[in-house]
PDB file of N, CA, C and O in Angstrom:
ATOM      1  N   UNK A   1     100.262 105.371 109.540  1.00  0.00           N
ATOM      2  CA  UNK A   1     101.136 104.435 110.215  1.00  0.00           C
ATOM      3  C   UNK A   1     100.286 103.566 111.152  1.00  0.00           C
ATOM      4  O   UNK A   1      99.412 104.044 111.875  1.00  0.00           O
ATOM      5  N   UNK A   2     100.641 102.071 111.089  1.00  0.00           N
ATOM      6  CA  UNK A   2      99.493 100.996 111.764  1.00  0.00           C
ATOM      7  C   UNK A   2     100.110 101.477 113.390  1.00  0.00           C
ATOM      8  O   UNK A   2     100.968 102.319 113.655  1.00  0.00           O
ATOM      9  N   UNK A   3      99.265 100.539 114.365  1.00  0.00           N
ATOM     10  CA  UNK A   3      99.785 100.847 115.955  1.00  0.00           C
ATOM     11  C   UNK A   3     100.802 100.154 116.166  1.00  0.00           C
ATOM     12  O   UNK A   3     101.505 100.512 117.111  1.00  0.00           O
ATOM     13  N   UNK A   4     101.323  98.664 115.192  1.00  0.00           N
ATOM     14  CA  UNK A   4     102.526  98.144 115.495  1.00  0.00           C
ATOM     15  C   UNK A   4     103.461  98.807 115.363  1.00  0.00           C
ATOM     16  O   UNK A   4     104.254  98.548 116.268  1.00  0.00           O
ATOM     17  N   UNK A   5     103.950  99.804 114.489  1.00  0.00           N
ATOM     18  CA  UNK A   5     104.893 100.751 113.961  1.00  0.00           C
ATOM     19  C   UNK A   5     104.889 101.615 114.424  1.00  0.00           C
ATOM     20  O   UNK A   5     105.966 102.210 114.411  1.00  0.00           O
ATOM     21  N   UNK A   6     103.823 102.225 115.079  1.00  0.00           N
ATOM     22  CA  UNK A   6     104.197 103.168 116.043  1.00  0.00           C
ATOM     23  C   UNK A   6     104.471 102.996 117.457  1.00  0.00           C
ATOM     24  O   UNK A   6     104.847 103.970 118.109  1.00  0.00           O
ATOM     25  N   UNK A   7     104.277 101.515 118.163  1.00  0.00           N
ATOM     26  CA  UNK A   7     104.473 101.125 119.030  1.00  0.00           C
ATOM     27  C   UNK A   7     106.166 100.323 119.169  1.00  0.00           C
ATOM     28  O   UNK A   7     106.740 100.270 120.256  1.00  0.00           O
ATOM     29  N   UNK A   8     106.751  99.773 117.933  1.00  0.00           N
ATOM     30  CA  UNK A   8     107.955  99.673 118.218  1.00  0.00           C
ATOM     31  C   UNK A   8     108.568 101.269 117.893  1.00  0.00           C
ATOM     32  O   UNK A   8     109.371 101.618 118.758  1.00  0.00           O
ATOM     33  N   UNK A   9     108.376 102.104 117.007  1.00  0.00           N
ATOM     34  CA  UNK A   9     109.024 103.339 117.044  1.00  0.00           C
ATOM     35  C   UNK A   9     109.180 103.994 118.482  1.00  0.00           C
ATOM     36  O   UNK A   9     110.086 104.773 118.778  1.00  0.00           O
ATOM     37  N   UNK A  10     108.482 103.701 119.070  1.00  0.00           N
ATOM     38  CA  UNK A  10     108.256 104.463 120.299  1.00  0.00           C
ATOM     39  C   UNK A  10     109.013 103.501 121.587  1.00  0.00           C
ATOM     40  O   UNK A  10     109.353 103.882 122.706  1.00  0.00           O
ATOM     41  N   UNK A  11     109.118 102.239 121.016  1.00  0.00           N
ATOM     42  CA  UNK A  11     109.754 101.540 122.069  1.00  0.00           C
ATOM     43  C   UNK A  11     111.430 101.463 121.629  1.00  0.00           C
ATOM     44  O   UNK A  11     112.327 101.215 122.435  1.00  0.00           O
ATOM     45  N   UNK A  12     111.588 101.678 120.467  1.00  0.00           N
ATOM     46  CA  UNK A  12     113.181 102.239 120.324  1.00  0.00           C
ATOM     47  C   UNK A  12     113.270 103.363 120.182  1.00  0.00           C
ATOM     48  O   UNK A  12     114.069 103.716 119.315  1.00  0.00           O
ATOM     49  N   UNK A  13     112.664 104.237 120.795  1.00  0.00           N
ATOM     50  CA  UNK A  13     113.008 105.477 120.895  1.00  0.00           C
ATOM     51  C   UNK A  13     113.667 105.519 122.277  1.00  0.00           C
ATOM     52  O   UNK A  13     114.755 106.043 122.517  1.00  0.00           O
ATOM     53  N   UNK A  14     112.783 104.831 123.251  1.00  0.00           N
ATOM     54  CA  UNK A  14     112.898 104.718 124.204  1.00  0.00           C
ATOM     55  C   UNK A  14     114.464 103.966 124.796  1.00  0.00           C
ATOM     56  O   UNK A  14     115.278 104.427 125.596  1.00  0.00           O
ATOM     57  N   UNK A  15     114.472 102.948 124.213  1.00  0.00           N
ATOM     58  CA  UNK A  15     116.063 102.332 124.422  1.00  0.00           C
ATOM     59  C   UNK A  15     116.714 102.864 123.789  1.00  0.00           C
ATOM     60  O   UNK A  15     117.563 103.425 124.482  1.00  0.00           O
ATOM     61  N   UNK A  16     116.946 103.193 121.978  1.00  0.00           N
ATOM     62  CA  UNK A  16     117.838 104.157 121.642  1.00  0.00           C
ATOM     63  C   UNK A  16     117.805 105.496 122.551  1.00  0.00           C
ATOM     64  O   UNK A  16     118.973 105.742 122.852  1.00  0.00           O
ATOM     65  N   UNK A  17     117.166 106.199 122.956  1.00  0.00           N
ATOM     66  CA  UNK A  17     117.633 107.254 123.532  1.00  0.00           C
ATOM     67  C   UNK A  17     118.158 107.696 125.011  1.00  0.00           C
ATOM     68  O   UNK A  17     118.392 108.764 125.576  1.00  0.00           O
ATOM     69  N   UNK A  18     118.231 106.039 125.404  1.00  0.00           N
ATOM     70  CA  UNK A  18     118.629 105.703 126.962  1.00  0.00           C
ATOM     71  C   UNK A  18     120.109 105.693 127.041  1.00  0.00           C
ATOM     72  O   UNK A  18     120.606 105.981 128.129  1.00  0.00           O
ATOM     73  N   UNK A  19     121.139 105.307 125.721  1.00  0.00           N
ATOM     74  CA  UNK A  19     122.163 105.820 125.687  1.00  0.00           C
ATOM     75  C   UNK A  19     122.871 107.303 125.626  1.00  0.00           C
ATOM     76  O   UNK A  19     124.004 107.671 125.934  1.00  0.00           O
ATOM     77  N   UNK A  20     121.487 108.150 124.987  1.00  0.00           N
ATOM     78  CA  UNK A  20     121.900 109.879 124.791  1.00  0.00           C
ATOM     79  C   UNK A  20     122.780 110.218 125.925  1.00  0.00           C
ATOM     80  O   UNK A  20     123.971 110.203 125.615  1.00  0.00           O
ATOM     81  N   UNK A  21     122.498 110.551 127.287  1.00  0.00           N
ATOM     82  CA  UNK A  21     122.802 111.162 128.341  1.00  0.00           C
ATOM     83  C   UNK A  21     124.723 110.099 128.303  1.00  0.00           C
ATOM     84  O   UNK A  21     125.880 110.517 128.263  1.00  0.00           O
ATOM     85  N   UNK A  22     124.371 109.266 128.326  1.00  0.00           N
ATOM     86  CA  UNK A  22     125.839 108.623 128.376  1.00  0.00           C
ATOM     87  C   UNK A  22     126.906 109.184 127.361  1.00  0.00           C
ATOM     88  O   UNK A  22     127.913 109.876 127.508  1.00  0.00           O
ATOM     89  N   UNK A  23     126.412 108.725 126.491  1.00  0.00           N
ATOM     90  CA  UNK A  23     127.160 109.463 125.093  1.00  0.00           C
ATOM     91  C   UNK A  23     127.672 111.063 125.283  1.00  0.00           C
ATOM     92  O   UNK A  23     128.828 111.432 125.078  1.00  0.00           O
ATOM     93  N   UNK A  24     126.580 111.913 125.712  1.00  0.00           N
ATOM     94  CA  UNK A  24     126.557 113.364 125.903  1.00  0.00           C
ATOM     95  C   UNK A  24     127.413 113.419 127.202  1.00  0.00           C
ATOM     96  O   UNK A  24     128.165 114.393 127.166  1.00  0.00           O
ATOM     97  N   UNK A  25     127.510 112.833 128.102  1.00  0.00           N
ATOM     98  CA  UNK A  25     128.710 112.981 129.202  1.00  0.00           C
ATOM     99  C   UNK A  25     129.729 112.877 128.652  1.00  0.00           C
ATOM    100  O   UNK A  25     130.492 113.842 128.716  1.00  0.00           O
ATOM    101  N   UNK A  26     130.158 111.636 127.876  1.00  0.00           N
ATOM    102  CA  UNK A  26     131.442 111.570 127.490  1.00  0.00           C
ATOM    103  C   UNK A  26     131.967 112.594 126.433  1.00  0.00           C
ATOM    104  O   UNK A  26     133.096 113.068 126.306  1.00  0.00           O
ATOM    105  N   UNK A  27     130.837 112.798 125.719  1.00  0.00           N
ATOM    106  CA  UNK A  27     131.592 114.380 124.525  1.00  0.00           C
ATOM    107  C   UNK A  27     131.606 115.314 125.760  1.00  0.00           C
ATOM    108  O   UNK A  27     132.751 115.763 125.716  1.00  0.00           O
ATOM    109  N   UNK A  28     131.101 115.777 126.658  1.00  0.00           N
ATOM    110  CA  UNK A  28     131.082 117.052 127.588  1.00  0.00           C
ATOM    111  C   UNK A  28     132.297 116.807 128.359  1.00  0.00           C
ATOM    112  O   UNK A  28     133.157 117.687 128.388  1.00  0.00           O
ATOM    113  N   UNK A  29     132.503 115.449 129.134  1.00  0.00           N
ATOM    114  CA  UNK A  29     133.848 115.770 129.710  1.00  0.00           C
ATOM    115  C   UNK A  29     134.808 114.973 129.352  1.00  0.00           C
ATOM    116  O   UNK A  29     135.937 115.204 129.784  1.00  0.00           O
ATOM    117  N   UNK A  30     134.531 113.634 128.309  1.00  0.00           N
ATOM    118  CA  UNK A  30     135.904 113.690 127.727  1.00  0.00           C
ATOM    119  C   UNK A  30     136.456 112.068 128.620  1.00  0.00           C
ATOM    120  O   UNK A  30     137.448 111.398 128.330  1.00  0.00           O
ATOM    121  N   UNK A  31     135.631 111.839 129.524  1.00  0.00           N
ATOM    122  CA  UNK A  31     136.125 111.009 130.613  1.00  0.00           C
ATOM    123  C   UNK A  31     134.758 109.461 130.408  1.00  0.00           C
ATOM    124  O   UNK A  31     133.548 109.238 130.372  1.00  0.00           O
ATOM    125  N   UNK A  32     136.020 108.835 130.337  1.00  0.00           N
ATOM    126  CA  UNK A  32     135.234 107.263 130.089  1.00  0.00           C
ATOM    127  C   UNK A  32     135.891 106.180 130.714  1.00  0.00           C
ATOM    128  O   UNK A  32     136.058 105.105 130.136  1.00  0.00           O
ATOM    129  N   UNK A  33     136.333 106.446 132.051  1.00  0.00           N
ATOM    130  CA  UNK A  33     136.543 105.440 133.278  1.00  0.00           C
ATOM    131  C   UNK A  33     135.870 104.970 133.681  1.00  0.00           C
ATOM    132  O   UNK A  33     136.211 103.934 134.252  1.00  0.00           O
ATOM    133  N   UNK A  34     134.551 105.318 133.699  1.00  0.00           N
ATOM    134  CA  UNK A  34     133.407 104.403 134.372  1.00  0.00           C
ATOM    135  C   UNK A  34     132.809 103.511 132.562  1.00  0.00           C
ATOM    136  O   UNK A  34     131.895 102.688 132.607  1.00  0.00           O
ATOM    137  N   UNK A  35     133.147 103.688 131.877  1.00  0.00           N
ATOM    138  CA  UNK A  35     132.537 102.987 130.675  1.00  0.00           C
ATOM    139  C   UNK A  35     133.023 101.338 130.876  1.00  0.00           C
ATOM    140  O   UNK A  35     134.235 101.507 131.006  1.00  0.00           O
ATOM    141  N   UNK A  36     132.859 100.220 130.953  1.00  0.00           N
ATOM    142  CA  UNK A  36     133.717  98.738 130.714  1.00  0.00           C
ATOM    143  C   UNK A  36     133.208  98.816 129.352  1.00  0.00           C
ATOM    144  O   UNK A  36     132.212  99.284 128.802  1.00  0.00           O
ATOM    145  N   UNK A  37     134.540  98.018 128.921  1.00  0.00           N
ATOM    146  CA  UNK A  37     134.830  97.742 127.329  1.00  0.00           C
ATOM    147  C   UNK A  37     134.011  96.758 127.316  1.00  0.00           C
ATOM    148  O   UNK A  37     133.446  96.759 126.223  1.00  0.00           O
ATOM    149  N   UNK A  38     133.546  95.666 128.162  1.00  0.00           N
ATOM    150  CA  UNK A  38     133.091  94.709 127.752  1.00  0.00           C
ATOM    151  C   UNK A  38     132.055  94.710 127.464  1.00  0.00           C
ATOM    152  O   UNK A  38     131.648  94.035 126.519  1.00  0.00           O
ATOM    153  N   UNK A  39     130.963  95.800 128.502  1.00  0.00           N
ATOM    154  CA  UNK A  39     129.514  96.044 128.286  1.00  0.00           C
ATOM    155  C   UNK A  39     129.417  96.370 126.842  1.00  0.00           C
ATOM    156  O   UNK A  39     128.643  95.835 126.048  1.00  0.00           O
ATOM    157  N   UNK A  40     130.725  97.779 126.448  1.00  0.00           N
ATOM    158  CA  UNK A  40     130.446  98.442 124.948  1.00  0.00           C
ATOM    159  C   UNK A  40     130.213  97.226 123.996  1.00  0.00           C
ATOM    160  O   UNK A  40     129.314  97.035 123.177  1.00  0.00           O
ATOM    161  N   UNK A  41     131.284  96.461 124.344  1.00  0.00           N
ATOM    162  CA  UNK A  41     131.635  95.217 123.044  1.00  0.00           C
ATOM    163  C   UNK A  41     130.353  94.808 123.079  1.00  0.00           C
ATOM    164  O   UNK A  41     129.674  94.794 122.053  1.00  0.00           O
ATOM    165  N   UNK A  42     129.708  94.294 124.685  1.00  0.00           N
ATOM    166  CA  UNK A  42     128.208  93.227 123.972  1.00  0.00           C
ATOM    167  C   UNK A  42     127.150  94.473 123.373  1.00  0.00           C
ATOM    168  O   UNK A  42     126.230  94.108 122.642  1.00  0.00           O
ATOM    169  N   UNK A  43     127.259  95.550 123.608  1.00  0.00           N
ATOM    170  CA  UNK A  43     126.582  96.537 123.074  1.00  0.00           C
ATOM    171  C   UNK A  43     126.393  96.574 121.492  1.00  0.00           C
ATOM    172  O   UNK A  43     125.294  96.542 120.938  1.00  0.00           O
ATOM    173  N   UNK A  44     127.762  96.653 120.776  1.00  0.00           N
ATOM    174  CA  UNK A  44     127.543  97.051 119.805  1.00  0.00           C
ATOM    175  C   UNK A  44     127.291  95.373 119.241  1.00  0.00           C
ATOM    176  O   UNK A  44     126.550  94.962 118.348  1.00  0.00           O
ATOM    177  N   UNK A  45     127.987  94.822 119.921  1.00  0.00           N
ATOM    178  CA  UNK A  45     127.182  93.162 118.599  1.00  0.00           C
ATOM    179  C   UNK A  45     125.676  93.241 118.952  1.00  0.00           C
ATOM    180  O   UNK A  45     124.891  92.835 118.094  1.00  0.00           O
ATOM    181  N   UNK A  46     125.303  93.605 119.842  1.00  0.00           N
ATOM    182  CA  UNK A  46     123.535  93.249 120.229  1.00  0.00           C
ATOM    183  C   UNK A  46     123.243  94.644 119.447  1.00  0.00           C
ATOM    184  O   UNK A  46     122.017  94.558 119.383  1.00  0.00           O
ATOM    185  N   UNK A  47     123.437  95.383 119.064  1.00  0.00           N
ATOM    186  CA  UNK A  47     123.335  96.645 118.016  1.00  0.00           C
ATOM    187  C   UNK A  47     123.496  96.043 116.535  1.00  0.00           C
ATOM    188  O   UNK A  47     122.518  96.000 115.790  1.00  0.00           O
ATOM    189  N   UNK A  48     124.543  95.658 116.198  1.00  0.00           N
ATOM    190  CA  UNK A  48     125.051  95.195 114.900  1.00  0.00           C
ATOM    191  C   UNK A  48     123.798  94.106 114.612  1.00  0.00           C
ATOM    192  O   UNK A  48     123.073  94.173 113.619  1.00  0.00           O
ATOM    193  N   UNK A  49     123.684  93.091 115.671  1.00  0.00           N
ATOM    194  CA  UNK A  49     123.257  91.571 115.042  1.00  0.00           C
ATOM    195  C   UNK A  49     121.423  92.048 115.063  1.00  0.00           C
ATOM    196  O   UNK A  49     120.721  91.593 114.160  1.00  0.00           O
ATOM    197  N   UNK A  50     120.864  92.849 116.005  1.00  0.00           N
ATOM    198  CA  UNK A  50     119.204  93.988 115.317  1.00  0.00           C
ATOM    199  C   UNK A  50     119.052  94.417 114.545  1.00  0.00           C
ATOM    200  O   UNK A  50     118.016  94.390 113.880  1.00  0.00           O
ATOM    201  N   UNK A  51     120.794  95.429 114.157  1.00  0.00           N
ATOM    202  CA  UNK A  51     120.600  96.074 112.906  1.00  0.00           C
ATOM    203  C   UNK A  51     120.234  94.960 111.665  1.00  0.00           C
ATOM    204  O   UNK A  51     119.620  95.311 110.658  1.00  0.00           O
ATOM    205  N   UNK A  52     120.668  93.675 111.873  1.00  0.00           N
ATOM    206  CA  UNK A  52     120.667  93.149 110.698  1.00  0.00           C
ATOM    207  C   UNK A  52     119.732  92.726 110.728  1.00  0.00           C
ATOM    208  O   UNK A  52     119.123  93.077 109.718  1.00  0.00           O
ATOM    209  N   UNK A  53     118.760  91.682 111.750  1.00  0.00           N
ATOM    210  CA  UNK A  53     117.729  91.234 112.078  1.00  0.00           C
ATOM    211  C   UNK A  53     116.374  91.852 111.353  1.00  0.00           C
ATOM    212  O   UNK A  53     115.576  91.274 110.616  1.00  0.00           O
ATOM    213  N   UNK A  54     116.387  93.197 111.806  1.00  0.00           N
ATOM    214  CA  UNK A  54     115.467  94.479 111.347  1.00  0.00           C
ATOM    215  C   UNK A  54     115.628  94.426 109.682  1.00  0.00           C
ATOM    216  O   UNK A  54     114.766  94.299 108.814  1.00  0.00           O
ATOM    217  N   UNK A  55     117.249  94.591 109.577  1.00  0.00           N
ATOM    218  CA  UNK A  55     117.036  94.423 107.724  1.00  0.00           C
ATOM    219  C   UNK A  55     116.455  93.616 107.342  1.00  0.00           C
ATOM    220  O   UNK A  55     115.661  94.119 106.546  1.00  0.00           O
ATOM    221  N   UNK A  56     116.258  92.175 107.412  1.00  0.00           N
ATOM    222  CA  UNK A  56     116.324  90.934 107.191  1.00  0.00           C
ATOM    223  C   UNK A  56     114.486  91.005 107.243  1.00  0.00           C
ATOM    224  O   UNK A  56     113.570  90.587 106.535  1.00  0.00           O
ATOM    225  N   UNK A  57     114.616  91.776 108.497  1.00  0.00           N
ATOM    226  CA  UNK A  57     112.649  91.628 108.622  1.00  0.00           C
ATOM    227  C   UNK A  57     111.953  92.734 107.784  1.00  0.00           C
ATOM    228  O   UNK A  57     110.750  92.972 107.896  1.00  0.00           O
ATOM    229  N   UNK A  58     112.782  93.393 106.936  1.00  0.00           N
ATOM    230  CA  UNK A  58     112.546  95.057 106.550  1.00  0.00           C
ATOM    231  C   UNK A  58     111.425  95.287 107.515  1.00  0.00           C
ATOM    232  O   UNK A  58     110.230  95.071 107.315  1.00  0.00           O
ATOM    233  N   UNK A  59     112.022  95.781 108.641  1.00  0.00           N
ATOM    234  CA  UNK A  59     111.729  95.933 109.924  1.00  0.00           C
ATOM    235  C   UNK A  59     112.082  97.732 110.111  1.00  0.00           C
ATOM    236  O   UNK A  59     113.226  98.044 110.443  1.00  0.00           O
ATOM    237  N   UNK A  60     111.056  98.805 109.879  1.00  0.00           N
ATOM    238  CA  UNK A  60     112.281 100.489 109.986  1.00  0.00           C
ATOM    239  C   UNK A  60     112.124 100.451 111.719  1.00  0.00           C
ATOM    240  O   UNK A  60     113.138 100.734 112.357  1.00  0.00           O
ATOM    241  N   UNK A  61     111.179 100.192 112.286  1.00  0.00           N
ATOM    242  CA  UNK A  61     111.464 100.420 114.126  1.00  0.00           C
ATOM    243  C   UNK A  61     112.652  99.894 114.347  1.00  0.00           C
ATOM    244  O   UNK A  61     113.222 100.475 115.271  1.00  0.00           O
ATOM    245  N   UNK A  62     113.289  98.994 113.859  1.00  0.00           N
ATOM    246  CA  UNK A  62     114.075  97.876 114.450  1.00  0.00           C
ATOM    247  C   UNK A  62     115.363  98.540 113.943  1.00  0.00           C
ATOM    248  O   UNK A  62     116.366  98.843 114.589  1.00  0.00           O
ATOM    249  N   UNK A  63     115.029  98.739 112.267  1.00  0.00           N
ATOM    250  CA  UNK A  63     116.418  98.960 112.199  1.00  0.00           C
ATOM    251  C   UNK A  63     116.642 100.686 112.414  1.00  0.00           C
ATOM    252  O   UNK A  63     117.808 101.078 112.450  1.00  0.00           O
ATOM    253  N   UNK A  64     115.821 101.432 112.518  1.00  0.00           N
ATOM    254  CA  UNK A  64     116.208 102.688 112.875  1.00  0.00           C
ATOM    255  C   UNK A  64     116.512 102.966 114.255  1.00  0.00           C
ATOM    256  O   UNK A  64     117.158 103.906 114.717  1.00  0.00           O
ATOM    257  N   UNK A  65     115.712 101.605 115.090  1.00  0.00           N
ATOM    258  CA  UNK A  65     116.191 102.171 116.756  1.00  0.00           C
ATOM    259  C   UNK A  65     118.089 101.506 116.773  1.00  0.00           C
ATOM    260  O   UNK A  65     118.987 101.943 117.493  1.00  0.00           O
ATOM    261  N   UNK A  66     118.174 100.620 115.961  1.00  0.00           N
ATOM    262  CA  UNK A  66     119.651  99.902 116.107  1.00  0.00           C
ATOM    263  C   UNK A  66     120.589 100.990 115.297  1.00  0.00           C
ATOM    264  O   UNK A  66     121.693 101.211 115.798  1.00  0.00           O
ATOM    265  N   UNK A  67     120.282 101.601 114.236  1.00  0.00           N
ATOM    266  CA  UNK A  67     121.451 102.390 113.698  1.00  0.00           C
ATOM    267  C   UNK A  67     121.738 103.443 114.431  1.00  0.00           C
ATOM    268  O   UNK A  67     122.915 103.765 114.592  1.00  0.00           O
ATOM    269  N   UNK A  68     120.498 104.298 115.114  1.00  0.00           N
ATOM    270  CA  UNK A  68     121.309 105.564 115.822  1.00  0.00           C
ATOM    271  C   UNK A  68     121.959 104.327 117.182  1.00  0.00           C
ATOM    272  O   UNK A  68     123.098 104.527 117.604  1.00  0.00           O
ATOM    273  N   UNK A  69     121.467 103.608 117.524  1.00  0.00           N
ATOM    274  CA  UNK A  69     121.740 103.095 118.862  1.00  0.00           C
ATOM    275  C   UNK A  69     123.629 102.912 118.694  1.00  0.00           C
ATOM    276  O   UNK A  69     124.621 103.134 119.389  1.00  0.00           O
ATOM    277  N   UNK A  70     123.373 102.476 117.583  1.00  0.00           N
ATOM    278  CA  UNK A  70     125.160 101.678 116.887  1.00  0.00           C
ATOM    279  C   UNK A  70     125.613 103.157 116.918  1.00  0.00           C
ATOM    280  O   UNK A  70     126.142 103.518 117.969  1.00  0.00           O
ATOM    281  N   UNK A  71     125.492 104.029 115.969  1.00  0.00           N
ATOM    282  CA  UNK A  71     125.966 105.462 116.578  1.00  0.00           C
ATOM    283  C   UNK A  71     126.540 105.920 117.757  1.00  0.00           C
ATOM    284  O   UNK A  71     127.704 106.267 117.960  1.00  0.00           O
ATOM    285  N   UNK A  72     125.401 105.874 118.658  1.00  0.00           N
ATOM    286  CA  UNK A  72     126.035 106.144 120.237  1.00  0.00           C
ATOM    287  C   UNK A  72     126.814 105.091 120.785  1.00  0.00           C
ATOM    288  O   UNK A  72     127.284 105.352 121.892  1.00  0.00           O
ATOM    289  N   UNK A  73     127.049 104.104 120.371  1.00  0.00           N
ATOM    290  CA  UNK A  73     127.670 102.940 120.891  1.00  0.00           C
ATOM    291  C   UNK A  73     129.249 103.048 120.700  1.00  0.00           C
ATOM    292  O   UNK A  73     130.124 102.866 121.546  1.00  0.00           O
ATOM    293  N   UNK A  74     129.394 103.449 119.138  1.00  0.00           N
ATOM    294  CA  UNK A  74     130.712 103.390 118.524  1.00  0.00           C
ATOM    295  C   UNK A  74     131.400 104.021 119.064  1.00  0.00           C
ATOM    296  O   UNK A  74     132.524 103.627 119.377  1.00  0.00           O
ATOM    297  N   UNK A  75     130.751 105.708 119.468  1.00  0.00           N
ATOM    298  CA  UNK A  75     130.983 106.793 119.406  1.00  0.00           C
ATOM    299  C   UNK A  75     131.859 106.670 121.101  1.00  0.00           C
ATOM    300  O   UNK A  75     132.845 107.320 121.450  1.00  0.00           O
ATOM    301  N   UNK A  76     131.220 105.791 121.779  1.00  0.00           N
ATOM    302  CA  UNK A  76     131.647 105.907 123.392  1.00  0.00           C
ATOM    303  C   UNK A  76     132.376 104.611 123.448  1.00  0.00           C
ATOM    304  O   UNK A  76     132.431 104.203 124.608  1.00  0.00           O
ATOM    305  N   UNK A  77     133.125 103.594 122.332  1.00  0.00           N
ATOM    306  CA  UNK A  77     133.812 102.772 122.169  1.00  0.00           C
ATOM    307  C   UNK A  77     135.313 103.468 121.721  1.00  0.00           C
ATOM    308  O   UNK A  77     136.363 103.368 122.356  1.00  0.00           O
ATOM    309  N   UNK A  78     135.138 104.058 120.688  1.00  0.00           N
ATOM    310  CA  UNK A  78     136.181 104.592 120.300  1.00  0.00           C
ATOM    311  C   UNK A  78     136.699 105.341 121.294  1.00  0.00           C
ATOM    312  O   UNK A  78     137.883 105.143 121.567  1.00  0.00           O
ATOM    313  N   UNK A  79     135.970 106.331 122.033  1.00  0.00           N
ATOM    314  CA  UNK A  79     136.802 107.250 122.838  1.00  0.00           C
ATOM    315  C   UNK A  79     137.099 105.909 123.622  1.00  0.00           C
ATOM    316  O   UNK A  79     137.488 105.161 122.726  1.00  0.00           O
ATOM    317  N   UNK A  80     137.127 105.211 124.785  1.00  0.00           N
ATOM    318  CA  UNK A  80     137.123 104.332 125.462  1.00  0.00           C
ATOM    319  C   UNK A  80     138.417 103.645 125.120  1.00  0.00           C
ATOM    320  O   UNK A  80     139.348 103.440 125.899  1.00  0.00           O
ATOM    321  N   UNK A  81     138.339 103.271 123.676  1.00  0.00           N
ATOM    322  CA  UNK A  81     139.936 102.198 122.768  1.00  0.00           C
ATOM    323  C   UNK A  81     140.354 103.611 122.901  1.00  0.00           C
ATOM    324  O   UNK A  81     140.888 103.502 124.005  1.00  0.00           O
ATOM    325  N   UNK A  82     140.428 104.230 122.746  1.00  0.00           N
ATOM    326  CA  UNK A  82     141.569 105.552 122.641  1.00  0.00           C
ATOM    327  C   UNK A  82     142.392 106.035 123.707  1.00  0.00           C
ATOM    328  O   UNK A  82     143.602 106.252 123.644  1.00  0.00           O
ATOM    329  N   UNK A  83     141.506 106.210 124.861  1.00  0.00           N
ATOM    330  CA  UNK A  83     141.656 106.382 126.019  1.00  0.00           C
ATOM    331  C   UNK A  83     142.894 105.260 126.726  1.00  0.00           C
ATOM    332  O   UNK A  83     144.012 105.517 127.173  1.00  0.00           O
ATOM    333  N   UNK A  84     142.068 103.791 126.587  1.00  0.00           N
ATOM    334  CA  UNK A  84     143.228 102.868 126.671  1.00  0.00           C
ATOM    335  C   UNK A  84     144.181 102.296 125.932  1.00  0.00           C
ATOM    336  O   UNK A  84     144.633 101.175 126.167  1.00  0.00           O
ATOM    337  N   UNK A  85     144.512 102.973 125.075  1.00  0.00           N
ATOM    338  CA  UNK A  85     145.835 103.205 124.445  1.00  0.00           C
ATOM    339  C   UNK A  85     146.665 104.491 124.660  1.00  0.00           C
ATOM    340  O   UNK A  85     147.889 104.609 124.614  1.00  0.00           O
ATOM    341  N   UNK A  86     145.700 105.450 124.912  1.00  0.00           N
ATOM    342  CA  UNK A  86     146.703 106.686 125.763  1.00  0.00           C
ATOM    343  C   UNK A  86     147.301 106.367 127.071  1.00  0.00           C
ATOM    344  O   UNK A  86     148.416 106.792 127.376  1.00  0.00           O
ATOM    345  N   UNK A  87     146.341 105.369 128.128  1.00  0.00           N
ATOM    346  CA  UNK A  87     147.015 105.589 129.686  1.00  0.00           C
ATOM    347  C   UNK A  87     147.208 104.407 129.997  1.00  0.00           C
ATOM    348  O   UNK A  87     147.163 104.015 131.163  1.00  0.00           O
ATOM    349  N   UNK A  88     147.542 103.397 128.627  1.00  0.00           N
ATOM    350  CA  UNK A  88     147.389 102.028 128.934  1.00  0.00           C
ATOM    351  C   UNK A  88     147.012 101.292 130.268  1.00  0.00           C
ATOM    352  O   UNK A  88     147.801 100.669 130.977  1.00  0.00           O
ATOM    353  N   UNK A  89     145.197 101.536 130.562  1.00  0.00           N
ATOM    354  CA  UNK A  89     144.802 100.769 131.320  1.00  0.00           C
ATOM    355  C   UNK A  89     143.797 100.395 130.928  1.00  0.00           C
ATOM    356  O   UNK A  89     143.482 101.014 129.912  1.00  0.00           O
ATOM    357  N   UNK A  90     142.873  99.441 131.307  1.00  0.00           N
ATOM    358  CA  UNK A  90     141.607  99.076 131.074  1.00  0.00           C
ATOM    359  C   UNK A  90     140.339  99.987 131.810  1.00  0.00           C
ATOM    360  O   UNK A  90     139.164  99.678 131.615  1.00  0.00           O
TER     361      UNK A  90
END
């Protein structure tokens, strides 16, 4: 593996895995009042529009740091839309 490829692997490791601890709060307690929908929303398009970018560049740093990233993204969106449709608030 050249040093470019291991240098973006390592730099989306680094931002993909800056969401873990967030994600892992919300499966542990369930609670996503401090989450804004709006951050998630620009989250997952700035997730979605890399993921594609990375395809486009057959880019694997790019697009492997954006697919788990889109993972943790969805994952703390959905509870979030769920949430505000259970206690109808934002």
């Amino acid at each position: 593996m050249d040093p470019v490829t291991i240098l973006g692997l390592t730099a989306g490791c680094c931002s993909t895995f800056a969401l873990a601890p967030q994600a892992f709060k919300v499966w542990q307690t369930q609670q996503v009042d401090q989450l804004s929908i709006g951050m998630l929303g620009l989250m997952i398009t700035g997730s979605m529009l890399w993921l594609s970018y990375g395809l486009l560049r057959s880019d694997i740093s790019i697009v492997w740091a954006n697919a788990v990233a889109f993972l943790f993204i969805i994952y703390m969106l959905t509870k979030k839309v769920n949430d505000m449709r259970q206690t109808g608030r934002r």
